[in-house]
C-alpha positions as CSV (number, residue, x, y, z in Angstrom):
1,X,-21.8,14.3,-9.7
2,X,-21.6,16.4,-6.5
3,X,-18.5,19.4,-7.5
4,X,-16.5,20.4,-4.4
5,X,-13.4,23.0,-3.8
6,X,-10.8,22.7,-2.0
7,X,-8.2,25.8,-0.8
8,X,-4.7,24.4,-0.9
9,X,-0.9,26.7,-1.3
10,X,-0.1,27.4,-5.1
11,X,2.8,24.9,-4.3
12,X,1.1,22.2,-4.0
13,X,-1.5,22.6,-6.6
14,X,1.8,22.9,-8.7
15,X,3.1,19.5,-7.2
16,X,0.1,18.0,-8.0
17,X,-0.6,19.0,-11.4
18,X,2.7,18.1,-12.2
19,X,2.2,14.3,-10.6
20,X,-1.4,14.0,-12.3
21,X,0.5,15.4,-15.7
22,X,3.3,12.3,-15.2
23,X,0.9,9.7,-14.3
24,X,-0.8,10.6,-17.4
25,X,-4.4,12.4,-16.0
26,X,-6.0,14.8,-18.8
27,X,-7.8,16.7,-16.2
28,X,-7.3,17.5,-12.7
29,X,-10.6,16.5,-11.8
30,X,-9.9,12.8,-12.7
31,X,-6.6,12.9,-10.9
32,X,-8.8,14.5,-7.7
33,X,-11.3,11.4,-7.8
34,X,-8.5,8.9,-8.0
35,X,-6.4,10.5,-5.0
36,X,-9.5,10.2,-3.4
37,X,-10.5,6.3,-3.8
38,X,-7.0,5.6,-2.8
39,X,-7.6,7.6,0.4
40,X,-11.2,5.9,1.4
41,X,-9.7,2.4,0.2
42,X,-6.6,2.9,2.3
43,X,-8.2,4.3,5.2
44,X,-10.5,1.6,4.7
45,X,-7.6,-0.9,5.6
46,X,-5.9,0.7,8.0
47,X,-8.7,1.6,10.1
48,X,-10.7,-2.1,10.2
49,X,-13.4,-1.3,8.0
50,X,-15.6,-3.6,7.4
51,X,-16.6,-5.4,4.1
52,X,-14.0,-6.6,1.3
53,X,-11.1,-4.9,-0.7
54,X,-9.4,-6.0,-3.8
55,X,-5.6,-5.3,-3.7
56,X,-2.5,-6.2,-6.0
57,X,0.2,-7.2,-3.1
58,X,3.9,-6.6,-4.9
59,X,6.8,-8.0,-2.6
60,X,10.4,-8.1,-3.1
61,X,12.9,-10.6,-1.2
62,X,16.3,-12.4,-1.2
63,X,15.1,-15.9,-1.9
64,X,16.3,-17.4,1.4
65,X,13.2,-16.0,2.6
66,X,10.8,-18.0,-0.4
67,X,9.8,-20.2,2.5
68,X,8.6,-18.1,4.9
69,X,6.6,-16.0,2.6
70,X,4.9,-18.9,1.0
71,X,3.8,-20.2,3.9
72,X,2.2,-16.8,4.5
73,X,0.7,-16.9,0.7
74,X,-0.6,-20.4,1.4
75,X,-2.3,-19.9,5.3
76,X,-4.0,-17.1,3.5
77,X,-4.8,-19.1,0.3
78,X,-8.7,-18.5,0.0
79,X,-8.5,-14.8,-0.9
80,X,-5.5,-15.2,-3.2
81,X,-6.7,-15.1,-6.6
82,X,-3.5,-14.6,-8.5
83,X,-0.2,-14.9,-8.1
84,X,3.0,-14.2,-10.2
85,X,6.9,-15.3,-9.2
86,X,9.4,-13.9,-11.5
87,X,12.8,-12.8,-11.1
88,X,15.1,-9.8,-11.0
89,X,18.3,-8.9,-9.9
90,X,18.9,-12.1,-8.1
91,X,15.5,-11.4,-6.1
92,X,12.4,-12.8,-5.7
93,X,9.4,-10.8,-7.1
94,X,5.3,-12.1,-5.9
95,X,2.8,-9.9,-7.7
96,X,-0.4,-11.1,-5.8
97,X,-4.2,-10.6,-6.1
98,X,-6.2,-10.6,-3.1
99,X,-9.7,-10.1,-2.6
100,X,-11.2,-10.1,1.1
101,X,-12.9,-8.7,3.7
102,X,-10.4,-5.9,5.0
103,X,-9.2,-7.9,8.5
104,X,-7.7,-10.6,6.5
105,X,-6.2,-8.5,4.5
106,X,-4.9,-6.5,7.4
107,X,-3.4,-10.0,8.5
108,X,-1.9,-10.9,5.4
109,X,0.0,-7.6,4.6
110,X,0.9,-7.6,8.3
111,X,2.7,-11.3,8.2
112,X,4.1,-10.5,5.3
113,X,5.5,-6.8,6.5
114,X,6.8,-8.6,9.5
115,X,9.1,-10.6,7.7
116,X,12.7,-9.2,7.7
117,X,14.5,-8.1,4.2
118,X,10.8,-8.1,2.6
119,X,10.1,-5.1,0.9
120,X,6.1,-4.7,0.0
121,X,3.7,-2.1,-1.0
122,X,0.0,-2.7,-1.9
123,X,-2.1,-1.2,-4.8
124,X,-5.4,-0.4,-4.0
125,X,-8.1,-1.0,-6.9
């Protein structure tokens, strides 16, 4: 393993030991590597890298909107490997698992973020 350092303010090193601490890292140096995965796999979505991604998709929506977003689930069926529909406070909750190359997955989060009242993040493994 290659060791690097990195000069940041006492306030954030604070910050982030405190994060790492809540998220339940035992070293910082584990909590370093996974900020860092996040960043390349992120980056790697946002900037239309090429190759495939595997992400957990997690919307939230009234469920007048149901439709809409399974259509979107459906047009984009062959990287879907898993989804969940559940319930909670009278919304509909999707937990989805996609694996792809990153431009469909770029189109997939896009159709879905383009869909009023849908809340979404994505979880990048």
């Amino acid at each position: 393993m290659v060791v690097i350092s990195v000069s940041i303010s006492a306030k954030e090193l604070r910050e982030f030991d405190e994060v790492a601490r809540k998220l339940g890292f035992t070293s910082r140096s584990d909590a370093v590597r996974s900020a860092l995965h996040k960043f390349v796999s992120l980056s790697k979505l946002v900037e239309g890298s090429e190759g495939e991604g595997f992400y957990l998709v997690s919307l939230a929506y009234e469920k007048k909107k149901k439709h809409q977003v399974a259509d979107i689930i459906h047009k984009h069926s062959e990287m879907i490997k898993s989804s969940l529909h559940s319930h909670f406070n009278d919304r509909c909750v999707e937990q989805i698992i996609a694996v792809g190359e990153y431009s469909k997955l770029r189109s997939f989060t896009e159709e879905l973020s383009s869909l009023k009242d849908v809340r979404y993040s994505i979880s990048i493994v």
